[in-house]
N, C-alpha and C positions, 0 to 999 in steps of 0.2 A: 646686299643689293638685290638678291633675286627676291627673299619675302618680300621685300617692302615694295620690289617692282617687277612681278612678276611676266605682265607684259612686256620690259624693257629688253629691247636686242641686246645692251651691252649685259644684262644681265644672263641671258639664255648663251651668250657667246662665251664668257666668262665660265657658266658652269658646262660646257661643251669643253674648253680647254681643262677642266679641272678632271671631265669625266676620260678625257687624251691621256692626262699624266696621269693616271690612273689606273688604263689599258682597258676600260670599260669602253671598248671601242662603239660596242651598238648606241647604248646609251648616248654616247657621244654626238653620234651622227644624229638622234634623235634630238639633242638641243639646238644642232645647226640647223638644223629642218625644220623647226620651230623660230628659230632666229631667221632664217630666210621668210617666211612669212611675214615678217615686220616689216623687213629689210633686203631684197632681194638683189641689192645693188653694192651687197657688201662684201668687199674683194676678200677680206680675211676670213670669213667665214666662208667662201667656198673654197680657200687654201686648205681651212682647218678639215671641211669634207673631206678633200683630198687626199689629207694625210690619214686619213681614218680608212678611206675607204684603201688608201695605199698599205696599213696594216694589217688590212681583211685581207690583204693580198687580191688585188682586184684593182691592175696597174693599171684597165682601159677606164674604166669610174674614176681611180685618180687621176688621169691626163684630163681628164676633161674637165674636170673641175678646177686643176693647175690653169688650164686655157682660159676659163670662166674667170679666172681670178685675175687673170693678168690682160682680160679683156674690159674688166674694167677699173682695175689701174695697173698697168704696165708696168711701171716701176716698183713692183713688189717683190721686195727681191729673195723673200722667203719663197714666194711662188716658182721665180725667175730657178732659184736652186735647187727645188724638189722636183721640177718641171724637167731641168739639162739630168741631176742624177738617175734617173727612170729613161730618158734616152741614151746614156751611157750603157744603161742595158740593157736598153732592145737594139743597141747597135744602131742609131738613130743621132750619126755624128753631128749631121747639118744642125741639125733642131737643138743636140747639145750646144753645139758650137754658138747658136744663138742665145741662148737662155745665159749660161755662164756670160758671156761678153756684155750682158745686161748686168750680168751681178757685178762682175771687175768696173761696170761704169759707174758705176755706185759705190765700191769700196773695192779699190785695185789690190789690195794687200788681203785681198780673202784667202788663203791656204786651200780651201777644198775646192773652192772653182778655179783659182790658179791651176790642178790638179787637174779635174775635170777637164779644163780645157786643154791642157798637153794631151789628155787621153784623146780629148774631139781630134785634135791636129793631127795625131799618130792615126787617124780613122779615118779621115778623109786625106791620109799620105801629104800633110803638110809637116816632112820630120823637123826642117829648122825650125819649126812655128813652136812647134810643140818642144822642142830642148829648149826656145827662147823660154816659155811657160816653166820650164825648172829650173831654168838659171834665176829666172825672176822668185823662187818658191827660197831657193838655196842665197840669195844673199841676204836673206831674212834668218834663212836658219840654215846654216850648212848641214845640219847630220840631220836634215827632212828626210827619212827612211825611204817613205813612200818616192819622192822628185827622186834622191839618188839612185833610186833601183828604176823606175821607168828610163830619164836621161840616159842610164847604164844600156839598156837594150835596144833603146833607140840608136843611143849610138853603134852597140855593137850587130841591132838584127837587120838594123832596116838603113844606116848612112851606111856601114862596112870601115866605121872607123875604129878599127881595134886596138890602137893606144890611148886612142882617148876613153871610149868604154872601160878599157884596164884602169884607167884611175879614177872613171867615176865609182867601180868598184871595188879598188881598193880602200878610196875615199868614207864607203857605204860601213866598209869591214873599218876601218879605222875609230866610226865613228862607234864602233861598240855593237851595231845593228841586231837585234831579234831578227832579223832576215837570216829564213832558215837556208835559202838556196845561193847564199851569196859567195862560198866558195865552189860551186859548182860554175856556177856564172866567171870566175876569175879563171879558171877551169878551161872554161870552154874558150874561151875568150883569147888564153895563153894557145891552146891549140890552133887556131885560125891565125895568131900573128905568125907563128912555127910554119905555116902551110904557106902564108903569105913570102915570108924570106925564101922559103923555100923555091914558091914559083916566080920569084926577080930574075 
């Protein structure tokens, strides 16, 4: 496609994603930059910048071209995802909160924006919002590592529910977990209901 039509956007975008999987990141942003010249109104290529310039590690280049993408088509929901995980980590819950809630209205059954968005709720101290989001995670998959150990602290740090915390965590250890801190968390967990009878 690209000899025969070297001009062609879908052809400069295609070898732009091939130079992504590849980790030839300059190069990469190099075809998009060339494809934006044809095409400057093409949402997937200023995702694909995005993600490039998100590998340079160069998170304020990638939001804006997340923006760019979704400025002109919105329901892009590879945009919509790259866009909420990058506010998750500048602690920029609202904006997660929005980007995910685009992704789930697209495909409710997403695992990492399901995720994502329990994290937004625990950020902007919406706790029942955010354990709805792993309850919704866990009856798709009960032993979700990640859903059971957030639900777990949620309920144990921030509602003060400490029996229920107890079985999302032992739930967590049942299921076999790589979760290296999960008896430390039962742990803790045991101590505060102890404190709790204690001051009845």
């Amino acid at each position: 496609l690209l000899f025969d039509n070297p001009g062609d956007t879908r052809a400069q975008k295609t070898l732009a994603r091939i130079y992504f999987l590849a980790k030839r990141y300059r190069m990469s942003q190099m075809a998009s930059a060339n494809a934006l010249r044809m095409d400057d109104k093409d949402a997937d290529i200023h995702n694909n910048l995005g993600l490039t310039w998100l590998k340079e590690g160069n998170e304020e280049a990638a939001v804006l071209e997340f923006k760019k993408a979704l400025e002109l088509g919105g329901e892009n929901l590879e945009a919509n995802m790259n866009l909420g995980l990058i506010a998750v980590e500048a602690a920029d819950y609202e904006l997660a909160a929005q980007s995910f809630q685009k992704v789930l209205k697209q495909n409710p059954g997403q695992i990492e924006a399901l995720i994502g968005m329990g994290i937004a709720y625990r950020g902007i101290l919406e706790m029942d919002s955010a354990v709805e989001q792993y309850d919704t995670i866990l009856a798709i998959d009960k032993c979700q590592e990640i859903a059971l150990l957030n639900r777990g602290i949620v309920q144990h740090l921030f509602q003060k529910k400490y029996k229920e915390a107890k079985k999302t965590f032992s739930n967590l250890q049942e299921c076999n977990s790589n979760e290296p801190n999960v008896d430390k968390w039962l742990a803790k967990v045991d101590a505060d209901i102890a404190e709790e009878v204690r001051a009845a």
